[in-house]
N, C-alpha and C positions, 0 to 999 in steps of 0.2 A: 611351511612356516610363513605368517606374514612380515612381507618386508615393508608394507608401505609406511610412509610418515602418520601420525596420529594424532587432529589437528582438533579440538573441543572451541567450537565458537559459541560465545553468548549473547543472545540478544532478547530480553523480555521487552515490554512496553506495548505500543497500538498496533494494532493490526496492520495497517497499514507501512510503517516502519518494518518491521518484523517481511512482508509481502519485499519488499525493494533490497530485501538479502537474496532472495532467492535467486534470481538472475546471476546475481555473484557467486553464491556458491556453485551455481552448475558451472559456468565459467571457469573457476577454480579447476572444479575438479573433470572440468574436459579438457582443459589446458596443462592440467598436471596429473596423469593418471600416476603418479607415484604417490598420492595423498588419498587420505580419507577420511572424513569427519564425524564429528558426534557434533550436531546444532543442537541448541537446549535453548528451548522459549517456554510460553505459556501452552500447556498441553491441549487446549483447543483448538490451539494452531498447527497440529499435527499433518494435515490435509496437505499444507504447505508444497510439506517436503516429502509428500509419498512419493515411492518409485523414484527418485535420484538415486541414483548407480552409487554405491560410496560413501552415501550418507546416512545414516542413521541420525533419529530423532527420538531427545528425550525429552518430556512433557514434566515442565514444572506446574504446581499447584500453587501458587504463594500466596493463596488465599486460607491453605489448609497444611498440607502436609509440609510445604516447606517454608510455610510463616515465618519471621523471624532467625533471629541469629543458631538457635538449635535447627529450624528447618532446613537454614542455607547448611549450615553443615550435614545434615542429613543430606540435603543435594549433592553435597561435595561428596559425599563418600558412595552416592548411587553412580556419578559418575565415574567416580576416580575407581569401582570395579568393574566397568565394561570392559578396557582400552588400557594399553600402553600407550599413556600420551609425553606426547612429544614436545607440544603448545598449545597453550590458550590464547584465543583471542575472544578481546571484549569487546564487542561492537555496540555496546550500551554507553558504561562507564557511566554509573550511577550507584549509589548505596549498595544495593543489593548487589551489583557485581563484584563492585568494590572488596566488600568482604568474602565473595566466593576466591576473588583471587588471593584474599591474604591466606587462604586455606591451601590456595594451589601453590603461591610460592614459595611456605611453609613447608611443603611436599617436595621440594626443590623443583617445578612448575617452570619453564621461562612462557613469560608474560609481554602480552603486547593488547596495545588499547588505541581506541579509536581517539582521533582531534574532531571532538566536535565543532570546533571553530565558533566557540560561542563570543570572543570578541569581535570578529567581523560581523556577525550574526547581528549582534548587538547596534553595531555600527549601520545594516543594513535598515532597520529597523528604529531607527531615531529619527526624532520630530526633524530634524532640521539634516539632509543627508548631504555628506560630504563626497565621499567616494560612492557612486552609485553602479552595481555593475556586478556581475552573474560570480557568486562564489560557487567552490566543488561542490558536485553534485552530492547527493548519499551515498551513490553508488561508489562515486569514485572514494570517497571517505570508507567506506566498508575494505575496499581495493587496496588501500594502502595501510590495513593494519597486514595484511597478508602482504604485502613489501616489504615490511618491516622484516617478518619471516625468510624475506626472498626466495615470494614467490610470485611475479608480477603476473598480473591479467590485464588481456586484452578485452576491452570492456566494448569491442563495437557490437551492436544488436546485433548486426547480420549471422554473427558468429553463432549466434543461440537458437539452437533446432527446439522448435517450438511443437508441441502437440496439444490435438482436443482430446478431451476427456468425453467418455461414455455417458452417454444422455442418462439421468433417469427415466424411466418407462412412462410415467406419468409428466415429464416433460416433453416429451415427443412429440405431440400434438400441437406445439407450439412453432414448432419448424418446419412443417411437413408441408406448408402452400405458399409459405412469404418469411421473406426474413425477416431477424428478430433486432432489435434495435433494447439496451438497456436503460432504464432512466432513475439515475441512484441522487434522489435530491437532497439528503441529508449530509451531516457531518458533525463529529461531535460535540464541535464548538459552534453558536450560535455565529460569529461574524465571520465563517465558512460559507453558508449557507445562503443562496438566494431567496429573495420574496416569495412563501410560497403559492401567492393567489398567481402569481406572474408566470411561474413554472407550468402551476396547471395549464394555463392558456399556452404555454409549449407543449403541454401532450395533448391539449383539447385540436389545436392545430396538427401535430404529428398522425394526431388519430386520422386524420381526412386522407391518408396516405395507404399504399397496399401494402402496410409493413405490419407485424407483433409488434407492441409496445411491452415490454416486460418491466414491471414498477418492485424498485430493489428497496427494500425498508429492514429495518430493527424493531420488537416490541410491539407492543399493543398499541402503543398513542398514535407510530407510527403508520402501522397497520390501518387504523382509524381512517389519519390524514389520507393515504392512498386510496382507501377505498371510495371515502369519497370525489377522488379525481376519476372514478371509474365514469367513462362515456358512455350511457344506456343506448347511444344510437348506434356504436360501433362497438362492436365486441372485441375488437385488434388492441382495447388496453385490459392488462393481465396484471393484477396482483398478485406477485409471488410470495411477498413478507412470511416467513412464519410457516409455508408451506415446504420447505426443504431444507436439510443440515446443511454446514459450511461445504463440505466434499460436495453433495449434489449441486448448491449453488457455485462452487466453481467451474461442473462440468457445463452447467446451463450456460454463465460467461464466456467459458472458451468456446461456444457456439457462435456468439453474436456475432453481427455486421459490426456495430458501433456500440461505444456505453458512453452515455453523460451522467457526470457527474461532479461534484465539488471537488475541490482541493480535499480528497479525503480516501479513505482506505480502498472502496468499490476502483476510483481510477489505477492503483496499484494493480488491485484484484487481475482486472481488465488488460494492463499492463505484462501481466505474469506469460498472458496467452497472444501475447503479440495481436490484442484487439485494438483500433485506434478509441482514443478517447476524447472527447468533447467534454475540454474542464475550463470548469468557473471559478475565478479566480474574485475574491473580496480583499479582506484583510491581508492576507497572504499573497506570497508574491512565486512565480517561477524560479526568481536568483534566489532564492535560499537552498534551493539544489533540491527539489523534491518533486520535480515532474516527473510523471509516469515513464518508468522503461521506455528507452525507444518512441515516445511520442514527440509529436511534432509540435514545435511551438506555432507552427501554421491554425493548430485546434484549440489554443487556450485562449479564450472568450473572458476580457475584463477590460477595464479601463486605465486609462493613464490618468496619475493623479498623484502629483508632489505629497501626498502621504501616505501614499501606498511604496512600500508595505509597511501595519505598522505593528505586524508583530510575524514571528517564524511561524508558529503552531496555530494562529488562528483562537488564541485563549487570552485576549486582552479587548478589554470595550474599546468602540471607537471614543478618541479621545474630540472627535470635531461633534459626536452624535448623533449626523445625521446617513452613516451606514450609504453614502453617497459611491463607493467602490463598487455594491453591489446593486444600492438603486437606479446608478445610472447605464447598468447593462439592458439593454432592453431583449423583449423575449423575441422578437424579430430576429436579433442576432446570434440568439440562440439558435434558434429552426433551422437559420439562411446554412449557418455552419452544417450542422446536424443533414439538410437535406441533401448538399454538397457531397458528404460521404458516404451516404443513404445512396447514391444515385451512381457511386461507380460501379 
């Protein structure tokens, strides 16, 4: 018979969000082998959470089959016959959860939900800042809906036995004479994002080095943009866009030396596998609590500047116009970092 506790956590939303659970959950559930979870995201992000001991993963659709107030109940009741559960936890706390939990506590369900801490957030993030100064991380916000439960986690990285993932067969070639270095320049909001003629001249520079450049993209447009960053004199830059599923591009990540990238999902990714990362920071700030797992703020590459930050998510124009957070990074400062960690 099983005895363990029967714990359904939710979290839908970006990739990258959904990536900076995971650390926690394994934490959890290596800190308290008396539990075990059902995680329920968007079912693309299944890769996630393969092979975690404990955990099973159920993959929402809410694009299709659980659309809407009948889909979420359709949800509700795909979950509600795996598991004797025990508790929910919301680690969203947004509409759609909102109403999966009025199904669960209808069920008689005890319920526990995440503090996003949207007025300090708010506070962070205003033209004129008062109190300026590093709010809870995700992680630790993720940590204390499972407090709530009492069941506290030790959130220090060392604790987290980290593994690589099996190369694809058609990746291999890519590691086999020099290491591999990531370079993930996108993000889904534009004032994420650095210059990208400025970028290029960081891989046109990186290229002159005995390393793989591995170029991480989304789409066709993106695809495009990389390809043309391709250096015809050195063959060490590597478009991968579009050539491998989520699973295979994680196992290529947990290979790498190093990944640059924005304030955006690739640095989680990156993060997952205890890679260091080199993030550019714009619009967005570190104190909103969203740097990658275990990185160092020794790696996060931006500038100081009484309006930064002037938003959490990186989804609000600049309000001065002139995008000065990210054009005043210059791509020297990029490399200088980047070859520093390249070099141990």
């Amino acid at each position: 018979m099983n005895t363990k506790k029967h714990i359904v956590a939710i979290r839908f939303s970006a990739m990258g969000d959904v990536a900076m659970c995971v650390p926690v959950i394994k934490l959890l559930l290596q800190q308290h082998p008396e539990l075990s979870i059902t995680f329920v995201s968007d079912k693309k992000l299944a890769p996630f959470f393969a092979n975690i001991e404990n955990c099973e993963f159920i993959g929402a659709d809410l694009k299709g089959e659980h659309k809407g107030f009948t889909g979420l109940y359709r949800l509700f009741k795909l979950i509600s016959s795996k598991h004797r559960i025990d508790a929910i936890a919301d680690l969203h706390s947004v509409v759609r959860t909102h109403v999966l939990k009025l199904f669960f506590m209808l069920s008689g369900k005890r319920i526990y939900s995440i503090d996003k801490g949207r007025a300090e957030k708010k506070q962070l993030t205003a033209k004129h800042k008062i109190n300026f100064h590093p709010l809870p991380s995700g992680f630790k916000r993720y940590a204390d809906v499972f407090q709530q439960m009492g069941y506290s986690i030790n959130l220090q990285p060392s604790l987290l036995k980290h593994t690589t993932l099996p190369l694809p067969a058609s990746a291999k070639t890519y590691f086999e004479n020099k290491p591999c270095i990531g370079i993930a320049p996108f993000a889904k909001h534009e004032e994420k994002m650095y210059d990208a003629n400025k970028m290029k001249m960081v891989v046109e520079e990186l290229s002159k080095l005995n390393i793989n450049i591995l170029l991480f993209g989304g789409g066709a447009q993106e695809k495009n943009i990389l390809d043309s960053w391709m250096n015809h004199d050195h063959s060490n830059v590597i478009n991968i866009t579009g050539k491998f599923n989520l699973q295979e591009e994680l196992a290529i990540i947990s290979h790498l030396k190093l990944m640059c990238s924005m304030d955006s999902a690739n640095m989680h990714l990156a993060s997952m596998y205890n890679v260091p990362v080199v993030s550019i920071w714009g619009a967005t700030h570190p104190y909103a609590g969203f740097l990658g797992w275990g990185q160092s703020d020794d790696n996060v590459v931006s500038v100081d500047l009484p309006c930064r930050p002037c938003s959490v998510y990186g989804n609000k124009k600049c309000w001065r116009g002139d995008h000065a957070c990210m054009q005043e990074i210059t791509p020297e400062k990029i490399i200088s970092r980047i070859q520093f960690i390249a070099s141990k």
